[in-house]
mmCIF file of the C-alpha atoms, coordinates in Angstrom:
data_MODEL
# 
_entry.id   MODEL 
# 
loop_
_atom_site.group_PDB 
_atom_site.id 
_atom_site.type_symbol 
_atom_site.label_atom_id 
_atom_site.label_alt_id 
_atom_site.label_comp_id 
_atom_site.label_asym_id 
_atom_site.label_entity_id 
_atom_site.label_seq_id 
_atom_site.pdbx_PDB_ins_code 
_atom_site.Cartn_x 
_atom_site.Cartn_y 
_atom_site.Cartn_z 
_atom_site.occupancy 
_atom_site.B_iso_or_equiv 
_atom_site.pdbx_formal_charge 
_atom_site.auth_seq_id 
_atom_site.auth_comp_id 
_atom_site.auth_asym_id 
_atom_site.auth_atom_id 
_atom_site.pdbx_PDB_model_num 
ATOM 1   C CA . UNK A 1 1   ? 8.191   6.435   -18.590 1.00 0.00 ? 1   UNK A CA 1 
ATOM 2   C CA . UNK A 1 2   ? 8.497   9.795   -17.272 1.00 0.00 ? 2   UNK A CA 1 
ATOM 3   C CA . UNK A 1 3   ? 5.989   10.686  -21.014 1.00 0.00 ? 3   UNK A CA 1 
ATOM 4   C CA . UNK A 1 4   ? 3.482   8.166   -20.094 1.00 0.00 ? 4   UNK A CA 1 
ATOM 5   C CA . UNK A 1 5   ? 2.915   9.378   -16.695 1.00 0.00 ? 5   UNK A CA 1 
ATOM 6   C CA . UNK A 1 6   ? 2.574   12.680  -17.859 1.00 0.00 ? 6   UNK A CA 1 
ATOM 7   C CA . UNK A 1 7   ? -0.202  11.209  -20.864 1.00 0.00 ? 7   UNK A CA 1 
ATOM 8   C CA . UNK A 1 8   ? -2.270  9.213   -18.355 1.00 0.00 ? 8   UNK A CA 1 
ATOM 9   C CA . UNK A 1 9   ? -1.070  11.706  -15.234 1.00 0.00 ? 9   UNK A CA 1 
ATOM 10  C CA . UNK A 1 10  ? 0.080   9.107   -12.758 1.00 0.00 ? 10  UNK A CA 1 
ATOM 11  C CA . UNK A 1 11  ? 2.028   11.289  -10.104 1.00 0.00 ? 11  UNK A CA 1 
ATOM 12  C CA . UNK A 1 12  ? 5.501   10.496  -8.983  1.00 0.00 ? 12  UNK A CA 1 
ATOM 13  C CA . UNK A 1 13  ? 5.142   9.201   -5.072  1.00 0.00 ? 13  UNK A CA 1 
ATOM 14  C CA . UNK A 1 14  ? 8.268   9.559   -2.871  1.00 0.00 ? 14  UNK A CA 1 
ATOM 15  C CA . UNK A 1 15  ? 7.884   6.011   -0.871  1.00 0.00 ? 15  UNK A CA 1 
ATOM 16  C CA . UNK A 1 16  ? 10.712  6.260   1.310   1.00 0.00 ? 16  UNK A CA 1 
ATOM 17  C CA . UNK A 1 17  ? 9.935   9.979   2.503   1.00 0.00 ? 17  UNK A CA 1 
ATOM 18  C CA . UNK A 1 18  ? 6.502   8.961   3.267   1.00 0.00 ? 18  UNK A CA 1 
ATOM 19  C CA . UNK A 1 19  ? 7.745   5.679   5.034   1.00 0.00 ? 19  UNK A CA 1 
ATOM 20  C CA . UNK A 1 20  ? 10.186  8.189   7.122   1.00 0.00 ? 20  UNK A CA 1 
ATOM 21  C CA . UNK A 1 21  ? 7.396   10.181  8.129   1.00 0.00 ? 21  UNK A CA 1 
ATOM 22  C CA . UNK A 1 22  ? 5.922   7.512   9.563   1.00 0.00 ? 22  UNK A CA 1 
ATOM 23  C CA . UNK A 1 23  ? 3.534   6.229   6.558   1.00 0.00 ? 23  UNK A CA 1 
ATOM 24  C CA . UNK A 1 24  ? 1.530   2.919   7.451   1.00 0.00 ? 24  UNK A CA 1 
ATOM 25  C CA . UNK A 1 25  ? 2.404   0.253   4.931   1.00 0.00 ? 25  UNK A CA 1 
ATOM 26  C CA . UNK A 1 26  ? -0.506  -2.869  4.666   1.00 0.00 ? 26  UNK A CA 1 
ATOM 27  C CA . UNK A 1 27  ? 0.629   -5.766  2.918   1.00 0.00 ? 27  UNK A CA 1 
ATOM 28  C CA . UNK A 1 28  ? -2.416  -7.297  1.707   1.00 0.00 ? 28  UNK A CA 1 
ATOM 29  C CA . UNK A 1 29  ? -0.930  -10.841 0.723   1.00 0.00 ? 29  UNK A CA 1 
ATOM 30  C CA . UNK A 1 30  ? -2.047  -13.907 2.239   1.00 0.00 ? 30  UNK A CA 1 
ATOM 31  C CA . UNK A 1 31  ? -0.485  -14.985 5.539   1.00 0.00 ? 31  UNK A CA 1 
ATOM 32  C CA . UNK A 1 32  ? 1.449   -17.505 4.036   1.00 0.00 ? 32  UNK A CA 1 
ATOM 33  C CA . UNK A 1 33  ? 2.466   -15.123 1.423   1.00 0.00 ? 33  UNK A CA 1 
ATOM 34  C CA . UNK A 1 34  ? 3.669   -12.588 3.981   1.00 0.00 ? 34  UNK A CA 1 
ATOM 35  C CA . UNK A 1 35  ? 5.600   -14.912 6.346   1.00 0.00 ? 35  UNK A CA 1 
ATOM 36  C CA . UNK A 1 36  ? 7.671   -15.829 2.806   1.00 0.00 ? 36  UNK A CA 1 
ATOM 37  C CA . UNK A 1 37  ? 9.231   -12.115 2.945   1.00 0.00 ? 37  UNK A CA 1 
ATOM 38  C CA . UNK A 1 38  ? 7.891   -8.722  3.605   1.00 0.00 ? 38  UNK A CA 1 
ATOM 39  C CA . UNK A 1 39  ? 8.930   -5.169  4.029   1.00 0.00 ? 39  UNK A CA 1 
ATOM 40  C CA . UNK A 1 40  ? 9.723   -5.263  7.910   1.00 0.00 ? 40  UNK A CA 1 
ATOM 41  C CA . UNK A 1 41  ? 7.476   -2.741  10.112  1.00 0.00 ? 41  UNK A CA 1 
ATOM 42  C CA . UNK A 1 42  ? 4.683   -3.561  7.268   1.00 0.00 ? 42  UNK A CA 1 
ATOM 43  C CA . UNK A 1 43  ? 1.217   -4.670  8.909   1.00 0.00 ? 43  UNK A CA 1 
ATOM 44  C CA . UNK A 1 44  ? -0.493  -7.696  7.296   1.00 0.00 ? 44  UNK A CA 1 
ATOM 45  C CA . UNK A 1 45  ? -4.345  -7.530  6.119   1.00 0.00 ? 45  UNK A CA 1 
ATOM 46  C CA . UNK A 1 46  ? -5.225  -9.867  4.017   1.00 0.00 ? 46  UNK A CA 1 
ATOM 47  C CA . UNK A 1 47  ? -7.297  -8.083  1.352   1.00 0.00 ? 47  UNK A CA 1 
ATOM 48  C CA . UNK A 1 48  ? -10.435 -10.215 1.555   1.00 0.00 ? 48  UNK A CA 1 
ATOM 49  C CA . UNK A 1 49  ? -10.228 -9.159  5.667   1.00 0.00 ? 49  UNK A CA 1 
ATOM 50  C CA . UNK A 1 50  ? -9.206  -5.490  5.063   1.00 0.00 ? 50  UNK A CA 1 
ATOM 51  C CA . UNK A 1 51  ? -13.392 -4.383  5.193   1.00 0.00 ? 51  UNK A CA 1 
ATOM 52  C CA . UNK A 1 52  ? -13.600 -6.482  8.855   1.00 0.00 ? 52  UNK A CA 1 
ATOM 53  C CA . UNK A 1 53  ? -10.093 -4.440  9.799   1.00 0.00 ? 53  UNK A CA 1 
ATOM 54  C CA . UNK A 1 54  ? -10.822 -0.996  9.500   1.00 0.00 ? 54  UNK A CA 1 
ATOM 55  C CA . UNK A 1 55  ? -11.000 -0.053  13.144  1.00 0.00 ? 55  UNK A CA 1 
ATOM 56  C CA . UNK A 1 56  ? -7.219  -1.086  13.344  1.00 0.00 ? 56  UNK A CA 1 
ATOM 57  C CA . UNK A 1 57  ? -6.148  1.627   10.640  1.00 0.00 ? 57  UNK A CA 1 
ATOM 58  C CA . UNK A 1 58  ? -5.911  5.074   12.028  1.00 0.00 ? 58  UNK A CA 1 
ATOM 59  C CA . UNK A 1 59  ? -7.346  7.175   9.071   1.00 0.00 ? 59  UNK A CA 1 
ATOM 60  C CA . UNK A 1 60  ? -5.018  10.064  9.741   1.00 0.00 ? 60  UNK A CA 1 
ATOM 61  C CA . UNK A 1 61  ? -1.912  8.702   8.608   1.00 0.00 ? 61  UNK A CA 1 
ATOM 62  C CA . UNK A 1 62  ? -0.615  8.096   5.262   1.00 0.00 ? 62  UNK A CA 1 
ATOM 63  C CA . UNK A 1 63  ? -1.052  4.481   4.107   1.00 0.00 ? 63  UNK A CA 1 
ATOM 64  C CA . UNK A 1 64  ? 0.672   2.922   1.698   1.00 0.00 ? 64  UNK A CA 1 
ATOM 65  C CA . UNK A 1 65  ? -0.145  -0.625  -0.016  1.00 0.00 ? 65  UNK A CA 1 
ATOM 66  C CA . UNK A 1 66  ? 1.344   -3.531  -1.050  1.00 0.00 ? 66  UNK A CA 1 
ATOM 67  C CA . UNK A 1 67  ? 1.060   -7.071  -2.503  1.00 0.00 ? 67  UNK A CA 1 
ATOM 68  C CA . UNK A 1 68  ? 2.731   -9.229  -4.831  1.00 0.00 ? 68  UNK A CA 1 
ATOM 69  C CA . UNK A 1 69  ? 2.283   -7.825  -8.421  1.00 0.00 ? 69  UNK A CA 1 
ATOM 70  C CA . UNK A 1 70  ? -0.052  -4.422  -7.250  1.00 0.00 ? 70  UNK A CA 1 
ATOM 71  C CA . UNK A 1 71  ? -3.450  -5.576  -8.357  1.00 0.00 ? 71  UNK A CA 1 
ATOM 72  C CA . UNK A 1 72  ? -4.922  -6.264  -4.868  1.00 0.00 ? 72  UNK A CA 1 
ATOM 73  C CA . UNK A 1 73  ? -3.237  -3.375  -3.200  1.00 0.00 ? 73  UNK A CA 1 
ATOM 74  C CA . UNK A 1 74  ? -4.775  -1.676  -6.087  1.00 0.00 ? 74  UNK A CA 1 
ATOM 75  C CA . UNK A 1 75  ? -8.300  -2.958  -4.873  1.00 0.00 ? 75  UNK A CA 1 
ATOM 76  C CA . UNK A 1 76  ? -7.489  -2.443  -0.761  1.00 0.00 ? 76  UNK A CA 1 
ATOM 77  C CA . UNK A 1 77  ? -6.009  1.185   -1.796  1.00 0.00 ? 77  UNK A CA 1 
ATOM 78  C CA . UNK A 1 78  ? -9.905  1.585   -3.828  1.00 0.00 ? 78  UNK A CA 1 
ATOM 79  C CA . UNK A 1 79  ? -11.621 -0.215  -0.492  1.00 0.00 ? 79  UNK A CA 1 
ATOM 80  C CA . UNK A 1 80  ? -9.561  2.287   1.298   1.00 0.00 ? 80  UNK A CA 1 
ATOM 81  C CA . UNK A 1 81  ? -10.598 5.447   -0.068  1.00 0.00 ? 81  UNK A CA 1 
ATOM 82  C CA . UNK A 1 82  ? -14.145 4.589   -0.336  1.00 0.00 ? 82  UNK A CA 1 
ATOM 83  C CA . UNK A 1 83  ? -14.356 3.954   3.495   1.00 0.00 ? 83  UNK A CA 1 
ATOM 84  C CA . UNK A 1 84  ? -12.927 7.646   4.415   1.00 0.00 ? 84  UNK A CA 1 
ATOM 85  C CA . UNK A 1 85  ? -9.144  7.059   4.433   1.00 0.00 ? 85  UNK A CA 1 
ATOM 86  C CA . UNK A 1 86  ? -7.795  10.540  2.413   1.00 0.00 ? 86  UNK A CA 1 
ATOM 87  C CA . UNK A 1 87  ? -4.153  9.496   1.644   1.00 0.00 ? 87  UNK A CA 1 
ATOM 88  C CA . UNK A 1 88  ? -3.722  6.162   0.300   1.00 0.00 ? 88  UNK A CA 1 
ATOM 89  C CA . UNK A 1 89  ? -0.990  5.276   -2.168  1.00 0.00 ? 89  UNK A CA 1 
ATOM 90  C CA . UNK A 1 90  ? -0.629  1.956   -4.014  1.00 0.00 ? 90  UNK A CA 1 
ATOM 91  C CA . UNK A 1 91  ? 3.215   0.648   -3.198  1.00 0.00 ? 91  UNK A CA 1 
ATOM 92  C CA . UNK A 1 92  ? 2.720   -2.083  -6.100  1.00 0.00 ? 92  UNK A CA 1 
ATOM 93  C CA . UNK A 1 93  ? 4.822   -5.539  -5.456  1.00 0.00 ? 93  UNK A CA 1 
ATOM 94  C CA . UNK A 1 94  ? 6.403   -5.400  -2.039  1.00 0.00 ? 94  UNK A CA 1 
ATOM 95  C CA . UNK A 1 95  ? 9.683   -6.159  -3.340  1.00 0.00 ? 95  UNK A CA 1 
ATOM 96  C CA . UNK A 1 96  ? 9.652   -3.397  -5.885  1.00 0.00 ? 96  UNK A CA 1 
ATOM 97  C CA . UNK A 1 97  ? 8.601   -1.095  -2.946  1.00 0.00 ? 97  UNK A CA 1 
ATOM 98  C CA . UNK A 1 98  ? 11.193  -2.689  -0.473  1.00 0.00 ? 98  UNK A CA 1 
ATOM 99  C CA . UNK A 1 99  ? 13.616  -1.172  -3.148  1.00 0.00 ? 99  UNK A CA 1 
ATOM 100 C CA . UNK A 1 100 ? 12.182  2.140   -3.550  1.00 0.00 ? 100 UNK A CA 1 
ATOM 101 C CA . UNK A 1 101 ? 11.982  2.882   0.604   1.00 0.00 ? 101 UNK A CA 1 
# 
C-alpha cells in the first residue's frame, strides 16, 4: 500500500497523535447511526446539517472526519475546507479509525 500512496501521493496521517492533541473528530452519520456505536468524545453532525453547523466548529483546531465507509466524511471534510477550515483530515469508517486512535 505503502507504493500506491506514494503513486497517487496520499500522505500517511497519525490519527491518534492528532486525537491526543486535542483534534476534533465529527461523525457525520445519521443520529440513529451514531447512537449504534461511535468513537467516544466524537461530536455528531449529520452531513446533510454540517453547512447549518458551522458556527459550532472552532476553525482553529484540527478536525478529523468520520462515517461509516468514508464517502460522506469525504464530502463534510470537502464542505469543510471550502468554508475556511485549514486542517481537515478524512478518518474514513469510524470503526477503522476507533482502531487507529
Amino acid at each position: 500500500m505503502g507504493f500506491l500512496n506514494t503513486i497517487f501521493g496520499f500522505k500517511s496521517v497519525d490519527y491518534k497523535s492528532l486525537s491526543q492533541a486535542g483534534a476534533i473528530i465529527i461523525d457525520v452519520r445519521t443520529s440513529s447511526e451514531f447512537a449504534s456505536g461511535h468513537i467516544k468524545g466524537s461530536k455528531n453532525i449529520e452531513l446533510q446539517q454540517l453547512k447549518n453547523h458551522l458556527n459550532k466548529i472552532p476553525k482553529d483546531k484540527v478536525i478529523i472526519t468520520c462515517c461509516a465507509s468514508g464517502m460522506r466524511s469525504a464530502s463534510a471534510k470537502s464542505i469543510l475546507l471550502q468554508n475556511g477550515f485549514t486542517e481537515v483530515h478524512n478518518g474514513g469508517g469510524w470503526m477503522s479509525l476507533k482502531n487507529k486512535l
